[in-house]
C-alpha positions in Angstrom: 3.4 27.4 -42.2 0.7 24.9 -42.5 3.4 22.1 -43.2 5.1 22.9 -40.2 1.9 22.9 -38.5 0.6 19.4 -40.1 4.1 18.2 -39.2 3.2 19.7 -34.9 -0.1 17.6 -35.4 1.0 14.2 -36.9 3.9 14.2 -34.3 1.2 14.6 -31.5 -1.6 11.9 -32.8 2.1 9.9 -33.0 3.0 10.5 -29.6 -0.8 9.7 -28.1 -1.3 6.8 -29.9 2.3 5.4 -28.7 0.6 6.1 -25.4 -2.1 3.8 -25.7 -0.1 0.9 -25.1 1.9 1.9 -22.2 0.3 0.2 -19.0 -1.9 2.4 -16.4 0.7 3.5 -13.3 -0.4 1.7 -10.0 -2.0 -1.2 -9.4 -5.5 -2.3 -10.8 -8.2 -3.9 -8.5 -8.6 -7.4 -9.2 -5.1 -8.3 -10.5 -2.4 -9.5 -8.6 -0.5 -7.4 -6.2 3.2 -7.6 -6.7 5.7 -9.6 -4.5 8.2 -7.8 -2.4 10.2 -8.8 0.6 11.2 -6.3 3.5 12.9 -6.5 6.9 10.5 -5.2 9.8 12.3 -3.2 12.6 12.4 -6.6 14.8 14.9 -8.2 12.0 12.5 -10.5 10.7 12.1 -11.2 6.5 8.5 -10.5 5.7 7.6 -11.8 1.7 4.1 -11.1 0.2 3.7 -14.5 -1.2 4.4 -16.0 1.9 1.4 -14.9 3.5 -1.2 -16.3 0.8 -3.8 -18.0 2.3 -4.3 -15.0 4.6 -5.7 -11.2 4.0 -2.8 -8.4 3.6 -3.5 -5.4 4.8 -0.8 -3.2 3.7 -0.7 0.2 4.6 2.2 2.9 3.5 3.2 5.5 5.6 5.8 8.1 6.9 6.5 9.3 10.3 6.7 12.9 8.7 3.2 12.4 7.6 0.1 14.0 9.8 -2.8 12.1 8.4 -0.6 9.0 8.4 0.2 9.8 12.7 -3.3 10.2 12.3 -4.7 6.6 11.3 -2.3 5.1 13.5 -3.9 4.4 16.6 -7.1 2.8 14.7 -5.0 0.5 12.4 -3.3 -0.7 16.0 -7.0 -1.3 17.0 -7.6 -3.3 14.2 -4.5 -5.3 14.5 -5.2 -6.8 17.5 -9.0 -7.0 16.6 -8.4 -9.1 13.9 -4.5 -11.2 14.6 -6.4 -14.1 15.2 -8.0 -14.4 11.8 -6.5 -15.2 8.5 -5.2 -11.4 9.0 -2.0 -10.1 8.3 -1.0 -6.2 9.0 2.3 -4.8 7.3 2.8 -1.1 7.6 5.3 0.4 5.5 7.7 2.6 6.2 8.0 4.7 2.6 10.3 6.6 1.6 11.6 7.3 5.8 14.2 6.5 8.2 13.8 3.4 10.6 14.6 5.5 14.1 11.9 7.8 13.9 9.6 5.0 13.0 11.1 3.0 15.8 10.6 6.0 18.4 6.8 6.6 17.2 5.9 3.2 17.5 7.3 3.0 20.7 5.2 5.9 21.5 2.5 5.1 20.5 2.2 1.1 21.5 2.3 -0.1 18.1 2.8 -4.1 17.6 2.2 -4.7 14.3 4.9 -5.3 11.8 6.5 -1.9 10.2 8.7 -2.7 7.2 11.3 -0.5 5.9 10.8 0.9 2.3 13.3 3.7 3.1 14.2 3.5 -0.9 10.6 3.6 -2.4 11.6 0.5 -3.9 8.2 -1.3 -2.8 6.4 2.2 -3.2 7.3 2.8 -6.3 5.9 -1.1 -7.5 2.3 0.1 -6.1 2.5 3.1 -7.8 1.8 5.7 -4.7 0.4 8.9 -5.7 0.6 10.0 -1.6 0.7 9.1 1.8 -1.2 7.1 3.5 -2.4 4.4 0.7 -3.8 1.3 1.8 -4.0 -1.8 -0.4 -6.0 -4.7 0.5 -4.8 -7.9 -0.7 -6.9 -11.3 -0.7 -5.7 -14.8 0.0 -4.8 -15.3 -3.7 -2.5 -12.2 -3.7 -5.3 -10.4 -5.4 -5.2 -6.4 -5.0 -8.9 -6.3 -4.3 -9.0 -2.7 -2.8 -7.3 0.2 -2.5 -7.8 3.4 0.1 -5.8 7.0 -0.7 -6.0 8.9 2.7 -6.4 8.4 6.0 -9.5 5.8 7.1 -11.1 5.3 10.4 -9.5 1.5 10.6 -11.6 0.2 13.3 -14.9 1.1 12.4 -17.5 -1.5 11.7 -17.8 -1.0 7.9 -14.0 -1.5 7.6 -13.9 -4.6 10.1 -17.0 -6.0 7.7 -15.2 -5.5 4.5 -12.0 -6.9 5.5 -14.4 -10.4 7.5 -15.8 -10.6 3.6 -12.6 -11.5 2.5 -11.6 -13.4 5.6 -14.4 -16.0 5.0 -13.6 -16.3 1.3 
């Protein structure tokens, strides 16, 4: 018996210590955010790298989401706070039809860019644990925050943090 259990324990201090160099899931703060190109409902080709020199504010999202519905109206208020900066809003679609998305933006007056991640492919990159998750990308392409949940977009402490990296 205690063979079998030495055996159990020097499979398991095997198996954690193969673990150690396996990469942490998602993305880390202060590394690079990876590239991706998507296709917003409008037709047009949008490409992560494309956009350095400017902020990224990417935000993930699902029509059949409540808290995302939520946060909505507040990210359109930042939008067109901020489109005259070195800003750039791209609201993904994850893991969702186009249609709906299409019909809620309508709905609601939303104008800024929503890309279609119907496949998780992008998702899946960033490592989402949920819906909404919000990743803040500087003008180097450096993830330098992220948000899980629903924020308050438009509220000064937001606006401030995102004019920090603006007038880097």
């Amino acid at each position: 018996m205690s063979k079998i259990l030495c055996a159990i324990f020097v499979f398991c201090i095997s198996l954690s210590v193969m673990g150690c160099n396996q990469k942490p899931v998602g993305l880390v703060v202060g590394e690079p955010a990876p590239d991706f190109s998507l296709v917003d409902l409008k037709g047009q080709t949008w490409t992560l790298s494309d956009l350095k020199g400017q902020v990224v504010f990417i935000n993930f999202w699902a029509t059949w989401c409540p808290p995302c519905l939520q946060e909505m109206p507040s990210m359109q208020r930042l939008f067109t706070t901020l489109q005259k900066e070195n800003f750039k809003m791209l609201a993904i679609l994850n893991n969702d039809q186009m249609a709906p998305a299409q019909f809620i933006a309508g709905q609601k007056g939303l104008t800024m860019p929503i890309l279609d991640d119907s496949e998780n492919i992008v998702g899946s990159q960033y490592g989402l644990t949920g819906l909404p998750e919000t990743f803040i990308v500087d003008k180097e392409g450096i993830l330098r925050v992220k948000f899980i949940g629903p924020e308050l977009w438009d509220s000064p402490e937001h606006i401030q943090m995102l004019m920090k990296y603006i007038n880097q």
